[in-house]
N, C-alpha and C positions, 0 to 999 in steps of 0.2 A: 636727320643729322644736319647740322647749319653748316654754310662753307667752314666756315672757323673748324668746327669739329673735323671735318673732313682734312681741309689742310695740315690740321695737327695732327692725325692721323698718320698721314702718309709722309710728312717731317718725322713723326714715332719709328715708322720704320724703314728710314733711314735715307726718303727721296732728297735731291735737292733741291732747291729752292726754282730754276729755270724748270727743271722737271714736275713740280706741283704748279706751278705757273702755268706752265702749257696743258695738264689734266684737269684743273681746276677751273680753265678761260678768267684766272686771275694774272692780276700784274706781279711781277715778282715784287716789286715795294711792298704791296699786299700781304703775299706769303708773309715774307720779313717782318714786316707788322704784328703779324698774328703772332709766328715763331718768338719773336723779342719778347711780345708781352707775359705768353705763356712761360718762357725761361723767367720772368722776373718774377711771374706768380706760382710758381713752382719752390723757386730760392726760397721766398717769403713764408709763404705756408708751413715748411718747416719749425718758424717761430712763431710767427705772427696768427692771428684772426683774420675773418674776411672782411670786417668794418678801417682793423688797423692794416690791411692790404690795400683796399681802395683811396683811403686816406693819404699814404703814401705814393701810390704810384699814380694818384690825381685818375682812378676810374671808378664805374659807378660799381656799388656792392653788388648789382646783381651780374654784371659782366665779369667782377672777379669769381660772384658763384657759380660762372659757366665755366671759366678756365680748370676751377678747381674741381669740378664734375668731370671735365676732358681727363685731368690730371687722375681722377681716381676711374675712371674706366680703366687702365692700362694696371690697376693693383690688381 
């Protein structure tokens, strides 16, 4: 599992942000980072594709199609 996955993982069940920060030897900017994107591509999915997801939120297709893999692990 990549930090990414790991981080949103433990943001899934329900850590804070200082507390995946100190388990992950990430910065909390970091975490934050992760957590934002994933809520944006989480919102979007609901309507949108993963070409009109990246397009939008200025990242590349295949890091939206990791978000969206984290996102469907938890179905």
């Amino acid at each position: 599992m990549t930090h990414k996955g790991i981080i949103l993982k433990l943001y899934k069940k329900g850590y804070q942000t200082p507390d995946i920060a100190r388990m992950t030897s990430h910065t909390e900017e970091a975490c934050d980072r992760y957590i934002k994107a994933y809520k944006k591509v989480e919102k979007l999915s609901r309507t949108m594709n993963n070409e009109e997801i990246a397009h939008i939120l200025g990242m590349g297709k295949s890091l939206v199609e990791e978000y969206i893999r984290i996102l469907n692990e938890e179905k």
